[in-house]
C-alpha positions as CSV (number, residue, x, y, z in Angstrom):
1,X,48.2,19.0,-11.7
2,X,46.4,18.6,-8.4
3,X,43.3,17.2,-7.4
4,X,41.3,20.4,-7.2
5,X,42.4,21.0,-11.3
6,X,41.4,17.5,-12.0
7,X,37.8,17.8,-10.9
8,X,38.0,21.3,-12.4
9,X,39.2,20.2,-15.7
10,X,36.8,17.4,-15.8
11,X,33.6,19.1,-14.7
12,X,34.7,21.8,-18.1
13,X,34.8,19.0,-19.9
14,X,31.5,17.2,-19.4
15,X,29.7,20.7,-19.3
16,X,31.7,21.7,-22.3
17,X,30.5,19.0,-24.7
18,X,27.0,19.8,-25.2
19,X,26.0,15.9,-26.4
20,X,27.6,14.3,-22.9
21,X,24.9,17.2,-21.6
22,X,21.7,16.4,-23.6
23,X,22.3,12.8,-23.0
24,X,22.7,12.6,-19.2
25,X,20.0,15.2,-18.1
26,X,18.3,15.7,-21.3
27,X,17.9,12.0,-21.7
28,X,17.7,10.8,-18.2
29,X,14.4,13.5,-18.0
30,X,13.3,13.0,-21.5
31,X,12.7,9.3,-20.9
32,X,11.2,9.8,-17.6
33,X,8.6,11.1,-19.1
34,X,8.1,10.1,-22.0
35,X,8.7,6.1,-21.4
36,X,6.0,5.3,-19.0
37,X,3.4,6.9,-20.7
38,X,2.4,4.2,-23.4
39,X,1.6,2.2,-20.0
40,X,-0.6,4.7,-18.3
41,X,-3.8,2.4,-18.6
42,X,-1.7,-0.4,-17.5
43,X,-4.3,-2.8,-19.5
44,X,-6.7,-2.4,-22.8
45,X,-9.9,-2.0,-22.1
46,X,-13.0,-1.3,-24.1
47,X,-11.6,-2.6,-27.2
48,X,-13.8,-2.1,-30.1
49,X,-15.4,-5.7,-31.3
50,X,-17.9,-6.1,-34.3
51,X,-20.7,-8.7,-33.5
52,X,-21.7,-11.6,-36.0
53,X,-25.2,-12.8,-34.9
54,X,-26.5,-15.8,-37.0
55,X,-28.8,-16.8,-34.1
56,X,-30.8,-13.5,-34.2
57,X,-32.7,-15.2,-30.2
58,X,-33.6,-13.8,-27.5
59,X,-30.6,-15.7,-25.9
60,X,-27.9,-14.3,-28.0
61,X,-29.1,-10.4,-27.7
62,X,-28.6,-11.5,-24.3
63,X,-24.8,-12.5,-24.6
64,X,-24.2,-9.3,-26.8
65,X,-25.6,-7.2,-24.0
66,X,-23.5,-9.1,-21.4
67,X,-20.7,-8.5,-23.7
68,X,-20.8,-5.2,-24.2
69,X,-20.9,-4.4,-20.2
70,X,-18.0,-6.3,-19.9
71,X,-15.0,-3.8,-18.9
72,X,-12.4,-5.8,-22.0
73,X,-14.4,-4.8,-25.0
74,X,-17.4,-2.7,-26.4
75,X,-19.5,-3.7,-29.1
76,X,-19.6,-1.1,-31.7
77,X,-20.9,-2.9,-35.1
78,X,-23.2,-5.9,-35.9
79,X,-22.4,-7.1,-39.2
80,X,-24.0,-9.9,-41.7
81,X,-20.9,-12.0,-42.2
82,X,-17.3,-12.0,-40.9
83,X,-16.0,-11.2,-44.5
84,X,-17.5,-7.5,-43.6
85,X,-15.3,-7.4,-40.7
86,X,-12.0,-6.6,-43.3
87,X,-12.2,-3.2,-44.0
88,X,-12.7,-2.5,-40.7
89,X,-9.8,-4.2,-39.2
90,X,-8.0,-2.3,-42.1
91,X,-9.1,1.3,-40.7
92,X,-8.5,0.4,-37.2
93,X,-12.0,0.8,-36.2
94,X,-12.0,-2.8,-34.9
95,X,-9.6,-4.6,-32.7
96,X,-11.7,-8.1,-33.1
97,X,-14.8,-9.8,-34.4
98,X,-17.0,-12.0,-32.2
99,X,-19.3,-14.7,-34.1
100,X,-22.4,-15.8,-32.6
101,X,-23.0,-19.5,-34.0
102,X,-26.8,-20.7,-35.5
103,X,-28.5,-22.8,-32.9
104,X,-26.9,-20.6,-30.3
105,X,-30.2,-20.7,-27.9
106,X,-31.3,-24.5,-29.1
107,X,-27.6,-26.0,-28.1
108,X,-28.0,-23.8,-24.7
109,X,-31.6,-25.2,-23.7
110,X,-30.2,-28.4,-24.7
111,X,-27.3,-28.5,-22.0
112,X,-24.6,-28.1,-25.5
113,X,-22.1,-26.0,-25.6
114,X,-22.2,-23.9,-28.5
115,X,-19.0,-22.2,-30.4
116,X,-18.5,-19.1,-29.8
117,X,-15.5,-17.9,-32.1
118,X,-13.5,-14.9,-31.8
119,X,-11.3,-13.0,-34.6
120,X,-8.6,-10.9,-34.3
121,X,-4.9,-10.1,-35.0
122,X,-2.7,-11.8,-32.9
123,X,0.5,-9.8,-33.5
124,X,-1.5,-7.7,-30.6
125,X,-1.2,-10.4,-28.1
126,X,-2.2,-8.7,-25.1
127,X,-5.1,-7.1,-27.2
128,X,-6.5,-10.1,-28.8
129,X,-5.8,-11.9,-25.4
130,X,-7.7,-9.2,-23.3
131,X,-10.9,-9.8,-25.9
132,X,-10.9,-13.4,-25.6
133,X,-11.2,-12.7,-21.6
134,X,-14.4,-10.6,-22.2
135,X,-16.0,-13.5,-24.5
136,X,-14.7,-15.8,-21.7
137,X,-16.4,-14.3,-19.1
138,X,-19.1,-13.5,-20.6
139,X,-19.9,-17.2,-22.0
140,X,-19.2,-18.5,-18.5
141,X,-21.4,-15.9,-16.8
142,X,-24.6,-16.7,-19.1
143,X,-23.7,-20.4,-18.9
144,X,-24.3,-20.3,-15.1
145,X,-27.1,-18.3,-15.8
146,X,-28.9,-21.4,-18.1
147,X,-27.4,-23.6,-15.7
148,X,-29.3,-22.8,-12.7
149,X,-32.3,-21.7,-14.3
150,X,-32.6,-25.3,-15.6
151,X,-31.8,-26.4,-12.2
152,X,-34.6,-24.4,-10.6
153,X,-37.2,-25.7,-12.9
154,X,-36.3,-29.3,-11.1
155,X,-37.2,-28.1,-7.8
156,X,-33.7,-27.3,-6.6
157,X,-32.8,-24.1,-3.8
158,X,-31.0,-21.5,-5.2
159,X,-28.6,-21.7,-2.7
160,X,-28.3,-25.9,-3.7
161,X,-28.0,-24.8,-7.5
162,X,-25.6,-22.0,-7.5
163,X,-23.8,-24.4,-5.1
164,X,-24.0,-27.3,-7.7
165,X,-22.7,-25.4,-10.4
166,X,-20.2,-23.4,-8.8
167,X,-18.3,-25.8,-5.7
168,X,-16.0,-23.7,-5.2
169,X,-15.2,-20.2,-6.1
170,X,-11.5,-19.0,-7.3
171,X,-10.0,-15.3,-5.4
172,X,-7.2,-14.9,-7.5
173,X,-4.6,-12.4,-5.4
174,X,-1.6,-10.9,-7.9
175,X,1.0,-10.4,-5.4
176,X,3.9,-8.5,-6.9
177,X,1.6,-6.7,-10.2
178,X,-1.2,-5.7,-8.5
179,X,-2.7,-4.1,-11.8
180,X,-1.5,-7.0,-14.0
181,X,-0.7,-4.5,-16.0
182,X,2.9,-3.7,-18.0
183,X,4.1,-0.4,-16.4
184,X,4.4,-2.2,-12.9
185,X,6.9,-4.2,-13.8
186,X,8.3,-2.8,-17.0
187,X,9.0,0.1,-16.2
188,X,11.1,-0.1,-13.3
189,X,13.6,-2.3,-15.3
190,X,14.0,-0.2,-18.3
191,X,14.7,2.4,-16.1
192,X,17.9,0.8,-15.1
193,X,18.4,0.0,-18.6
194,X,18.4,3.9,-19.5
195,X,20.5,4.6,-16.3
196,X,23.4,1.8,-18.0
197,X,22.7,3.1,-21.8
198,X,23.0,6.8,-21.5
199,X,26.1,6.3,-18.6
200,X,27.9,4.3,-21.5
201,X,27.4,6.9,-24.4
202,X,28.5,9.9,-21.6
203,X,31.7,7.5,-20.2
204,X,32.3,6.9,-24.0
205,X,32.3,10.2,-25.5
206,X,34.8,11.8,-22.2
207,X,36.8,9.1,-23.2
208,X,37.0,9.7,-26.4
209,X,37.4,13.6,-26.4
210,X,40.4,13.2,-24.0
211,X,42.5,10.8,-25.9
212,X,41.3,11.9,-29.1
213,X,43.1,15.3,-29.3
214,X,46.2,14.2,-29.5
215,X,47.4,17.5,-30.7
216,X,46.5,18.8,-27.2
217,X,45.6,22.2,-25.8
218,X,46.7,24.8,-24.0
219,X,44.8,24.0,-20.8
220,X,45.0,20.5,-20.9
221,X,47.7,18.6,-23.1
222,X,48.6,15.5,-21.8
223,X,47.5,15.3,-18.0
224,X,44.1,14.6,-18.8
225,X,44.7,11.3,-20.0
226,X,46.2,9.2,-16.8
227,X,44.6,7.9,-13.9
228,X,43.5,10.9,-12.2
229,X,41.4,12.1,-14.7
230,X,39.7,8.8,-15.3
231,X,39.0,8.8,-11.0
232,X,37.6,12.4,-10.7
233,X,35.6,11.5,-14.0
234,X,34.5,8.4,-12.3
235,X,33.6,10.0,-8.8
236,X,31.5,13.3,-10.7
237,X,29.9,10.9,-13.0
238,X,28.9,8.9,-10.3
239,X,27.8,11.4,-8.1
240,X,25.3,12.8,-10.5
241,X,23.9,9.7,-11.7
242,X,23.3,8.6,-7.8
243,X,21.1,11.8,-8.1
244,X,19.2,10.3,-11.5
245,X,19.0,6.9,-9.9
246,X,17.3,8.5,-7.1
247,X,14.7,10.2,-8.8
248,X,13.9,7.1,-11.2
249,X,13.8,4.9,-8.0
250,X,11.7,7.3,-6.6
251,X,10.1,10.4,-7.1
252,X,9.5,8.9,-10.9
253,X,7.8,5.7,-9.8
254,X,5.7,7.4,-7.5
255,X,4.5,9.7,-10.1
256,X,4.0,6.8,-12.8
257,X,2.2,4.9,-9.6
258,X,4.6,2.2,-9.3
259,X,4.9,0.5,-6.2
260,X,8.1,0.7,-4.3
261,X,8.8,-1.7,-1.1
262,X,12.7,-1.6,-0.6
263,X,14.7,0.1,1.8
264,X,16.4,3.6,0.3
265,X,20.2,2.5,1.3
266,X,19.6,-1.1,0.2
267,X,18.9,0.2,-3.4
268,X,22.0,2.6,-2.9
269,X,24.4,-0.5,-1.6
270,X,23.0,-1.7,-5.0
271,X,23.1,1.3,-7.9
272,X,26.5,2.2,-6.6
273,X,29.0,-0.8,-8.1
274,X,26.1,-0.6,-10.6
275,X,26.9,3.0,-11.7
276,X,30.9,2.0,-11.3
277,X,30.5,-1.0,-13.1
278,X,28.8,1.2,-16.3
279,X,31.2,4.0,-16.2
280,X,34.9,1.3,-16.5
281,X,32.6,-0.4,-19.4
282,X,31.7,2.8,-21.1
283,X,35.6,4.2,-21.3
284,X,36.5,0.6,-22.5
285,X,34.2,1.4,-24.7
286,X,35.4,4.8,-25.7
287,X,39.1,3.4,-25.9
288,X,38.2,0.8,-28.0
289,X,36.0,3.3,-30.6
290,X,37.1,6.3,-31.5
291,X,34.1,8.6,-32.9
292,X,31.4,9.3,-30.6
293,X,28.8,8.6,-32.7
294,X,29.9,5.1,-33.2
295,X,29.7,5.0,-29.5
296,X,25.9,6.6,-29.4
297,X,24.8,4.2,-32.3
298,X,26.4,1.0,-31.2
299,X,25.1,1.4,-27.4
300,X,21.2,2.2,-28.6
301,X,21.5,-0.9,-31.0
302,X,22.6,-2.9,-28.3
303,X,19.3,-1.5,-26.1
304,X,16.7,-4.2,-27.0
305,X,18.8,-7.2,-27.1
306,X,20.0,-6.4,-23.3
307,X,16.3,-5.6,-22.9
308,X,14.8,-9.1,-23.8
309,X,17.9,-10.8,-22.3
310,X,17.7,-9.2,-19.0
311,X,15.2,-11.9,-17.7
312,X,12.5,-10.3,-16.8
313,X,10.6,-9.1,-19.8
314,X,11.1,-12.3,-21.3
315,X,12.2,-15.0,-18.9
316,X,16.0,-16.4,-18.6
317,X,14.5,-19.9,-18.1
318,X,13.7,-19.6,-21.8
319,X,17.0,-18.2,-23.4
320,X,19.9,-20.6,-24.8
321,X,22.5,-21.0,-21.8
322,X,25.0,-19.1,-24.1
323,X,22.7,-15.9,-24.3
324,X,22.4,-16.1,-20.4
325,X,26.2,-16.3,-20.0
326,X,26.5,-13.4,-21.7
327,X,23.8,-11.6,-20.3
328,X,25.9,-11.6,-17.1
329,X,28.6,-9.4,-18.1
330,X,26.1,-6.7,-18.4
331,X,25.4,-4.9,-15.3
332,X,22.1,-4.0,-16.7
333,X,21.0,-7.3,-16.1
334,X,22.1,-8.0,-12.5
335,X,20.7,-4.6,-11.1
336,X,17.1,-4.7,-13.1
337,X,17.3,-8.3,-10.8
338,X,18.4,-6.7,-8.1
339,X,16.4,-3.2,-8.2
340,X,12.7,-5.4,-8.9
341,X,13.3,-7.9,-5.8
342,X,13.9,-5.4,-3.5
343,X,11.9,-2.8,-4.7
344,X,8.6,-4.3,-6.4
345,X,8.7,-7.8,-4.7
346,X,10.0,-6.7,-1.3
347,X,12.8,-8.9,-0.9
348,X,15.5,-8.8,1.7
349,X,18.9,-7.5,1.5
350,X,20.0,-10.9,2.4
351,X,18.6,-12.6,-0.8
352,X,20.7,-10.0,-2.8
353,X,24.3,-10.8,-2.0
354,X,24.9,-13.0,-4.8
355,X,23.7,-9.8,-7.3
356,X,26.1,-7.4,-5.0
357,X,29.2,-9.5,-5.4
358,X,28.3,-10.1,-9.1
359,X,28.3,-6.3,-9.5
360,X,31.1,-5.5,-7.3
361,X,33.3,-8.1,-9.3
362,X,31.9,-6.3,-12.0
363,X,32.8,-2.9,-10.9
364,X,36.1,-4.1,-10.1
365,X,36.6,-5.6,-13.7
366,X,35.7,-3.3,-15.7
367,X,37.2,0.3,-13.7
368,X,40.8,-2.0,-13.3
369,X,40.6,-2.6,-17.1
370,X,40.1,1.0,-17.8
371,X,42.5,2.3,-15.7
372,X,45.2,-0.7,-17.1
373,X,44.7,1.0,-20.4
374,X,44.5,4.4,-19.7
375,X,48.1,4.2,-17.9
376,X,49.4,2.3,-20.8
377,X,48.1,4.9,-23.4
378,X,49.9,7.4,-21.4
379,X,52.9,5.5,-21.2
380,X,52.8,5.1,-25.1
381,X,52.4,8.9,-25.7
């Protein structure tokens, strides 16, 4: 069989098998859209807080005003006690509860710092974080407030007393999350992730369907199995998912409003061993299993583990050495490295070596395994 019958063969069989299909355009598209969209706000804002006032001044109407115009939460109940607040939490119309201590006012005139304490759950911990910011502010903002009014009624400028209480101001600058929200960073990554997960199933499943019909067919028996298949699978699979690469690198950021910085043939020099390195692990994978949706199940199990172990939703500076070790023989983790340096931190090409010969070695490793078994499967049948 020549080389023109190869790719033809191959191309029938990828189009043929309507799950390869779904999964690497139907997927690839799917998740596109559907992934980044929990992260469209970026950050919770105007979460709904109940109010527990047992001051009832002037001073902590005041604070609940302040509060309330603050953009982390909105005050939407006033209750008696914070055993009122349970129900509430239970329906969801509350994501916290604010307490307002007695003495609120007396402690303030007094130069005290009263308590103000703030309830919610914690398993939300960028919700219940994102309330204590509003009370945070808002304390700090009406404790300058008491502060300099007490310090104009000693005679003192304004200028002098703002001066006094504030020295120096802080201009915080987020250099490579300029939202400080999740979908700047998270998003790129797990795209890379998808890229490696759905290139494994597809790699998997070709694998499987040409050296699991051992009976054969009439337009492909036994050629189909050697090395020539495996290298025109390899070159069409990694043609089209340059193409998907391209639009999640690209066009797909720009329309989620993620930042890109890098260069467009640095992050090709990159997804290419990348994409090479996925497709020799994903037949290994298909040799070593032989029902496709083994394969489909085993790869989405193994989705969240590479996820958190990929170093940069949760760092690698945290993980026990052995998890990092083997966090390195997925390519997943090198290029999500690789693709959020150059892309979303603007780092040079130079700094990226080190993850190109990782994923070159990786490339290497995993297509010359592939191919080592696929010419001794042939030579067994």
């Amino acid at each position: 069989m020549n080389w023109r019958d190869v790719f033809i063969s191959e191309l029938r069989r990828l189009f043929s098998n309507p799950a390869v299909v779904f999964t690497v355009f139907g997927g690839i598209i799917i998740y596109s859209l559907l992934y980044p969209l929990p992260y469209a706000n970026q950050l919770p804002r105007e979460l709904h807080v109940a109010i527990v006032d047992h001051d009832q001044s002037q001073q902590s109407r005041t604070f609940i005003r302040m509060l309330d115009a603050t953009p982390q939460v909105q005050v939407v109940k006033q209750l008696g006690n914070e055993t009122e607040s349970s129900p509430y939490f239970a329906s969801a119309e509350i994501e916290g509860v604010v307490t307002i201590p007695q003495h609120f006012y007396r402690d303030l005139l007094l130069g005290k710092s009263p308590v103000v304490s703030v309830g919610g759950d914690a398993s939300f911990f960028l919700t219940y974080g994102t309330i204590v910011e509003g009370v945070v502010a808002t304390g700090s903002t009406l404790g300058a407030q008491v502060k300099v009014q007490r310090a104009l009624t000693h005679d003192t400028p304004m200028p002098l007393a703002t001066k006094q209480y504030a020295p120096f101001s802080l201009n915080a600058v987020p250099v490579f999350n300029p939202t400080m929200g999740y979908g700047d960073y998270v998003v790129p990554g797990v795209f890379m992730l998808i890229l490696q997960q759905t290139l494994l199933i597809a790699s998997g499943m070709l694998g499987i369907s040409e050296s699991g019909s051992h009976s054969g067919s009439a337009s492909n028996p036994v050629s189909a199995r050697n090395s020539k298949s495996l290298l025109a699978r390899t070159a069409i699979l990694a043609a089209i998912y340059c193409i998907m690469a391209m639009y999640y690198l690209g066009a797909s950021l720009d329309i989620n409003g993620v930042n890109r910085m890098a260069d467009p043939l640095q992050l090709a020099a990159v997804i290419l061993p990348f994409l090479l390195a996925s497709i020799g692990l994903g037949t290994l994978i298909g040799i070593a299993i032989k029902r496709a949706e083994m394969i489909t199940l085993i790869v989405l199990l193994s989705s969240m583990p590479l996820l958190f172990i990929a170093g940069f939703v949760w760092p690698s500076s945290a993980l026990p050495s052995w998890l990092n070790i083997i966090a390195q023989f997925a390519p997943s983790t090198v290029v999500i490295q690789a693709t959020l340096q150059l892309n979303q931190m603007g780092a040079d090409f130079q700094s990226q070596l080190s993850h190109l010969t990782q994923l070159w070695l990786q490339a290497t490793g995993y297509l010359g395994l592939a191919f080592f078994f696929k010419i001794r499967l042939k030579g067994k049948h």
